[in-house]
N, CA, C and O of each residue as an XYZ file, in Angstrom:
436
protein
N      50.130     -8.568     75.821
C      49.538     -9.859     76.062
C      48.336    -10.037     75.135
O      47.437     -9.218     74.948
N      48.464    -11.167     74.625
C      47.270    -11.547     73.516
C      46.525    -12.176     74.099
O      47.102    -13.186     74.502
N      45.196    -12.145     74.482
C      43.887    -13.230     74.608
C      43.190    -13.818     73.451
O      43.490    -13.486     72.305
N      42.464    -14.498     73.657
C      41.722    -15.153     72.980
C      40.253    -14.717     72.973
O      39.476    -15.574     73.393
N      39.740    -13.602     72.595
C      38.333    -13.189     72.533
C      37.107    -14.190     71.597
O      37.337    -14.921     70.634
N      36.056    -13.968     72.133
C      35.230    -14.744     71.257
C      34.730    -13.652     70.645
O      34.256    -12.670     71.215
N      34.918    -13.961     68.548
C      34.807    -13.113     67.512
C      34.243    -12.020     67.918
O      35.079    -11.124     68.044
N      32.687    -11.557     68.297
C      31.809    -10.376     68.243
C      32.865     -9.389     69.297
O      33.235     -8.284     68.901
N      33.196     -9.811     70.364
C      34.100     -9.192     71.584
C      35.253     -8.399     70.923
O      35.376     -7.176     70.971
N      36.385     -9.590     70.070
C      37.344     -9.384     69.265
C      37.482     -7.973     68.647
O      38.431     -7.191     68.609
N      35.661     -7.883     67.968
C      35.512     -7.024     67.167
C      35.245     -5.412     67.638
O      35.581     -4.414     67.000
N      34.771     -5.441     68.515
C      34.083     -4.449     69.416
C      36.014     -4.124     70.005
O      36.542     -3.012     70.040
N      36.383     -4.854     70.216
C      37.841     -4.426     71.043
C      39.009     -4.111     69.954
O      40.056     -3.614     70.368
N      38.852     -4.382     68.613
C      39.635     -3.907     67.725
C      38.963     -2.559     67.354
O      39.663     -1.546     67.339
N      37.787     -2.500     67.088
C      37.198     -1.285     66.710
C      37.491     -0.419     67.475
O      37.949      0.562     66.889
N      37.408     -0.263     69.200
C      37.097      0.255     70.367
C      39.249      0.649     70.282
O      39.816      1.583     70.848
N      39.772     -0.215     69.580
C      41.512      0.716     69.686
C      41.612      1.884     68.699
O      42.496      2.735     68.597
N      40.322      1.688     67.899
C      40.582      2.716     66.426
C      39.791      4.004     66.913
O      40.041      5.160     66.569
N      38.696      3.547     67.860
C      37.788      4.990     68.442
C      36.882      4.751     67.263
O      36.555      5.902     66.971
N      36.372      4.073     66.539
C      35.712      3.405     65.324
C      34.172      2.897     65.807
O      33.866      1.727     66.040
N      33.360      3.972     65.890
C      32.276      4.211     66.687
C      31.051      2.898     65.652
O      30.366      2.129     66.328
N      30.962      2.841     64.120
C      30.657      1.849     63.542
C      30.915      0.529     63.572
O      30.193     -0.431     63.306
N      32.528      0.628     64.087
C      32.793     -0.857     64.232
C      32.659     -1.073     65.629
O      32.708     -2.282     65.856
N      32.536     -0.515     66.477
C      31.952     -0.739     67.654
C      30.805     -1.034     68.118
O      30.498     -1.677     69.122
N      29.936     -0.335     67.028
C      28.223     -0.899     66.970
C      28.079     -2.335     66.368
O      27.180     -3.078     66.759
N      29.018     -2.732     65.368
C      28.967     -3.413     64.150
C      28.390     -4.891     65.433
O      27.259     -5.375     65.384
N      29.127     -5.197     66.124
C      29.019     -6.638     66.540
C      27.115     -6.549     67.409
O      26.375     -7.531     67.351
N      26.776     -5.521     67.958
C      25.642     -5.824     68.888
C      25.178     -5.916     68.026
O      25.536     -5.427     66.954
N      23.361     -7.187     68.432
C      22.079     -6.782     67.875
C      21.462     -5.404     67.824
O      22.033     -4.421     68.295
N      20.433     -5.367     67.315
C      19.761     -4.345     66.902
C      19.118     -3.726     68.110
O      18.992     -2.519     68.321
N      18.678     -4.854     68.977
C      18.047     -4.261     70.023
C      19.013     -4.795     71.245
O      18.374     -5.433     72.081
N      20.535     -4.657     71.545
C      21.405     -4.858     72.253
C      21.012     -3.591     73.705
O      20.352     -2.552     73.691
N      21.743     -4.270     74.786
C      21.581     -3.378     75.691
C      22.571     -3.397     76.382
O      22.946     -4.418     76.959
N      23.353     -1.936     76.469
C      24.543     -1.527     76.835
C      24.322     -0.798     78.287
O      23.628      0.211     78.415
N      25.063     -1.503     79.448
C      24.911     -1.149     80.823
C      25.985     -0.262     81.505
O      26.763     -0.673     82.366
N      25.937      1.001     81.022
C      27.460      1.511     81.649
C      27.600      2.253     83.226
O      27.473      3.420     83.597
N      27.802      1.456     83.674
C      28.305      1.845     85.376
C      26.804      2.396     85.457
O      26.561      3.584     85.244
N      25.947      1.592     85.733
C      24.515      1.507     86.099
C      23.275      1.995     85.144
O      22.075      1.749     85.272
N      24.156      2.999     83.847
C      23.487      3.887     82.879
C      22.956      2.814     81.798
O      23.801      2.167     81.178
N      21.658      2.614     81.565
C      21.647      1.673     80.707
C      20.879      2.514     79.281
O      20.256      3.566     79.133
N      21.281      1.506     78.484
C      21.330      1.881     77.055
C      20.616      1.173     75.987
O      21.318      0.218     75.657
N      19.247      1.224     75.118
C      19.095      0.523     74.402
C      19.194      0.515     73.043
O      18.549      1.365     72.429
N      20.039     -0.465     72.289
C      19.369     -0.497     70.781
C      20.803      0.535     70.218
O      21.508      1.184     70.991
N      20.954      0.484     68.963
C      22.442      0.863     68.319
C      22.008      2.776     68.667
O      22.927      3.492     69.067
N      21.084      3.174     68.533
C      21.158      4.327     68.773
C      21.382      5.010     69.516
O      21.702      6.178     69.295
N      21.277      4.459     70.691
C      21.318      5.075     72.164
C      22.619      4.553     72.512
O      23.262      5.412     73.116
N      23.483      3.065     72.302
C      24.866      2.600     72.016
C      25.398      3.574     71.744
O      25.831      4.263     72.667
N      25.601      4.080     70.121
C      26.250      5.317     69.499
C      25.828      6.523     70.591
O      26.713      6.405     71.439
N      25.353      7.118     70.827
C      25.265      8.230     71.387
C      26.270      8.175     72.491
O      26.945      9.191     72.655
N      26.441      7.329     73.138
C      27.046      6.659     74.525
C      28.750      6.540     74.133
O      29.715      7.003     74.740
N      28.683      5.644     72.741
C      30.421      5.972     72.121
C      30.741      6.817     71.928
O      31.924      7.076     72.144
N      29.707      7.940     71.301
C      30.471      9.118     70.383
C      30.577     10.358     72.031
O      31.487     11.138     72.311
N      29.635     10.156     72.592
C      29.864     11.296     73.765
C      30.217     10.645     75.186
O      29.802     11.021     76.283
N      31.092      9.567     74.902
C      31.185      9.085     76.481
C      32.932      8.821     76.188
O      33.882      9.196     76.875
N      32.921      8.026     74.888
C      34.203      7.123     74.841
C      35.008      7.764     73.780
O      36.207      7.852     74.045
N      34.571      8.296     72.481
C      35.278      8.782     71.907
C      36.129      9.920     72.124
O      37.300      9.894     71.744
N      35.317     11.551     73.077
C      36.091     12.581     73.255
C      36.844     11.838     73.922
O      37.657     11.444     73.086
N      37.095     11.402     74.864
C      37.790     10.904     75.885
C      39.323      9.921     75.478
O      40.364      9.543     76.014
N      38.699      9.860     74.352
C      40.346      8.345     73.671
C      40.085      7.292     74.482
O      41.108      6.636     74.680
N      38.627      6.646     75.315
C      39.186      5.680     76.094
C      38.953      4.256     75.608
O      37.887      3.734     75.284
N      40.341      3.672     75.630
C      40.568      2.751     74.880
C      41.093      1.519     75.502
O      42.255      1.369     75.880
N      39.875      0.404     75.597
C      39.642     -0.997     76.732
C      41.213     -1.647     76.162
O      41.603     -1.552     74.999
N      41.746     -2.115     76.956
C      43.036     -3.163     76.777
C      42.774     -4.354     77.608
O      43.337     -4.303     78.702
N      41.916     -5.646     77.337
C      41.667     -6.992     77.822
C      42.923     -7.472     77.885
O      43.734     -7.652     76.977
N      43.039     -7.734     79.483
C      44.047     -8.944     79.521
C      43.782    -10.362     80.026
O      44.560    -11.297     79.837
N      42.208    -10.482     80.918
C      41.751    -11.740     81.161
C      40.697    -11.713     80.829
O      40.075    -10.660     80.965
N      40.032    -12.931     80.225
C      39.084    -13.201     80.048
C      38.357    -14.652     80.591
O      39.186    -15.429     81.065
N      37.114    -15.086     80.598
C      36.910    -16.133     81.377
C      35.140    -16.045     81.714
O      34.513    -15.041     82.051
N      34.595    -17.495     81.488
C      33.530    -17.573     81.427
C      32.714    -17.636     82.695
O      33.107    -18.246     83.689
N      31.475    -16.938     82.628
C      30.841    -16.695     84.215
C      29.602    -16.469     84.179
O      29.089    -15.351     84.131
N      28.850    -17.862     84.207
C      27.318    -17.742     84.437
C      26.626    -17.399     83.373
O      25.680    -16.616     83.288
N      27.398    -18.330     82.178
C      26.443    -17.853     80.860
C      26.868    -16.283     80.265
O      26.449    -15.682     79.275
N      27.733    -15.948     81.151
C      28.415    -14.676     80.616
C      30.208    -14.536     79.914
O      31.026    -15.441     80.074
N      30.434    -13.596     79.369
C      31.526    -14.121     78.835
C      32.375    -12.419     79.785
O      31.926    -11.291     79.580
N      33.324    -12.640     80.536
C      33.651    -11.568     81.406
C      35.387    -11.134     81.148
O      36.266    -11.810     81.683
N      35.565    -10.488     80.675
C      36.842     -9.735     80.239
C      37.244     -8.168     81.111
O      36.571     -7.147     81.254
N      38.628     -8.529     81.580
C      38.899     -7.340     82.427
C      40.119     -7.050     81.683
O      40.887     -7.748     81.022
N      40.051     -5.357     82.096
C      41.743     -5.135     81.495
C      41.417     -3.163     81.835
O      40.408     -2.488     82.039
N      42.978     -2.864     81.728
C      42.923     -1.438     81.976
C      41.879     -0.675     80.474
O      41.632     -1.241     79.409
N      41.461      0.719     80.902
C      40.949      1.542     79.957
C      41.753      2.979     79.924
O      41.283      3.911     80.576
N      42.814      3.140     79.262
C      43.790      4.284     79.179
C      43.081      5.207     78.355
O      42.462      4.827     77.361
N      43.166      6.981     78.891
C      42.384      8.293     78.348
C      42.990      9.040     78.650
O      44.145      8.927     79.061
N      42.255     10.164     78.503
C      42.251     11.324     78.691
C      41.353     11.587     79.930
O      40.745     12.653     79.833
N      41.112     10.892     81.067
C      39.758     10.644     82.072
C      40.709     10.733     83.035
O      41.894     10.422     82.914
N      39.985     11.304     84.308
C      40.575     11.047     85.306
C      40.624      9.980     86.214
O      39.572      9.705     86.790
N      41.449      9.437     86.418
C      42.302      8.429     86.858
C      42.489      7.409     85.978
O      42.512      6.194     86.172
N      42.629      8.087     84.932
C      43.438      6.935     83.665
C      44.886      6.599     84.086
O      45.900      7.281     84.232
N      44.547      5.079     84.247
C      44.386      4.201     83.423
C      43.553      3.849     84.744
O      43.910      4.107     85.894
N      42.134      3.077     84.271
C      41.446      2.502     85.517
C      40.984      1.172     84.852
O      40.736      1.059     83.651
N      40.900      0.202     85.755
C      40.860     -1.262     85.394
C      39.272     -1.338     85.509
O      38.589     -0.842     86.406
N      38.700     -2.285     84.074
C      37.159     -2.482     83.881
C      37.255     -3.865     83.868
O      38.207     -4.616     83.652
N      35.986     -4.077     84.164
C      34.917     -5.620     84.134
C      33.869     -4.813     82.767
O      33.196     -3.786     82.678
N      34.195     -5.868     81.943
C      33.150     -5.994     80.892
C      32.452     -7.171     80.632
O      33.077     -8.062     80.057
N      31.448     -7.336     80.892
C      30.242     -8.523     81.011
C      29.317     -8.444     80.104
O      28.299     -7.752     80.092
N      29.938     -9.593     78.928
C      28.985    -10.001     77.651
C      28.020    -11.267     77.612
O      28.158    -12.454     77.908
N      27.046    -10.534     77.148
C      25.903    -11.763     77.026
C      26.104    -11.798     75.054
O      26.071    -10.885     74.228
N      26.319    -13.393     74.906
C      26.535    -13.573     73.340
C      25.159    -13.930     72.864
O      24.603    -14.541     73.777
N      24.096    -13.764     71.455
C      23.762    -14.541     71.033
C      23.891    -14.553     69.895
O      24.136    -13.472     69.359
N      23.759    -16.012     68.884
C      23.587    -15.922     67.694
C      24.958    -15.414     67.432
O      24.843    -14.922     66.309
N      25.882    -15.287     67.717
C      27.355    -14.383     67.377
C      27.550    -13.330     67.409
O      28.689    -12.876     67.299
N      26.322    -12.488     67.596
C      26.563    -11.252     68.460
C      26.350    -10.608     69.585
O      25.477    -11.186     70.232
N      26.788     -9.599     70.147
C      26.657     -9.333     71.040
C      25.139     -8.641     71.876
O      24.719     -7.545     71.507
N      24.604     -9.226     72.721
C      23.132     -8.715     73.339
C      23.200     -8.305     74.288
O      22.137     -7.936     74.786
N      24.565     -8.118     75.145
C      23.964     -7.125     76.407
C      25.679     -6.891     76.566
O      26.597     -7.249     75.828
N      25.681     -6.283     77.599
C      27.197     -5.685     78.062
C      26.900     -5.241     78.868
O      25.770     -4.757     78.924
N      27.917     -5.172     80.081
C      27.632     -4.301     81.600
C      29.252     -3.985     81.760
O      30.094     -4.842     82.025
N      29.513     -2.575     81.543
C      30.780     -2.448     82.294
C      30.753     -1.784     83.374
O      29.970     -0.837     83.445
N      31.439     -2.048     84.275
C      31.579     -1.412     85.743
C      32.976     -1.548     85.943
O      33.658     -2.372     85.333
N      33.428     -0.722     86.819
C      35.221     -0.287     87.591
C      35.513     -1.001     88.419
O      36.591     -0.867     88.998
């Protein structure tokens, strides 16, 4: 199933099938803040640290199948298939856009 992502998302979710830890940074600002299941994250450095030792060993790789706008947020769900236990588990990913890229993210299960 194909969605319709808005570009910065697009990008982060094509990168995020390659395990492409640069192109995964590529879309946030500089000072972006990444919220993972309550762990929060600031700024591409602390991002990367979070891809390369959270998402990359792991292969886990987001598959959006809905997306849909919510409160100034842009909210995309879909399974995340790994090497993790209880793969395949279904995520909420909650983007704040500005300027065309991405400034905040919250994923939760």
């Amino acid at each position: 199933m194909t969605i319709d992502l808005p570009e910065p998302i697009a990008v982060f979710v094509e990168a995020n099938a390659r395990l492409d830890v640069d192109g995964m940074l590529k879309p946030f600002v500089h000072d972006a803040v990444f919220i993972d299941n309550g762990k929060r994250f600031e700024g591409h450095a602390e991002i990367r640290e979070l891809l390369e030792e959270e998402v990359v060993p792991v292969t886990a790789i987001f598959a959006p199948d809905t997306v849909r706008q919510e409160d100034g947020t842009v909210v995309v769900e879909g399974p995340a298939h790994g090497d993790f236990p209880g793969s395949p588990l279904r995520f909420t990913y909650r983007f704040t856009l500005a300027n065309g890229a991405i400034k905040t993210l919250e994923v939760t299960v």
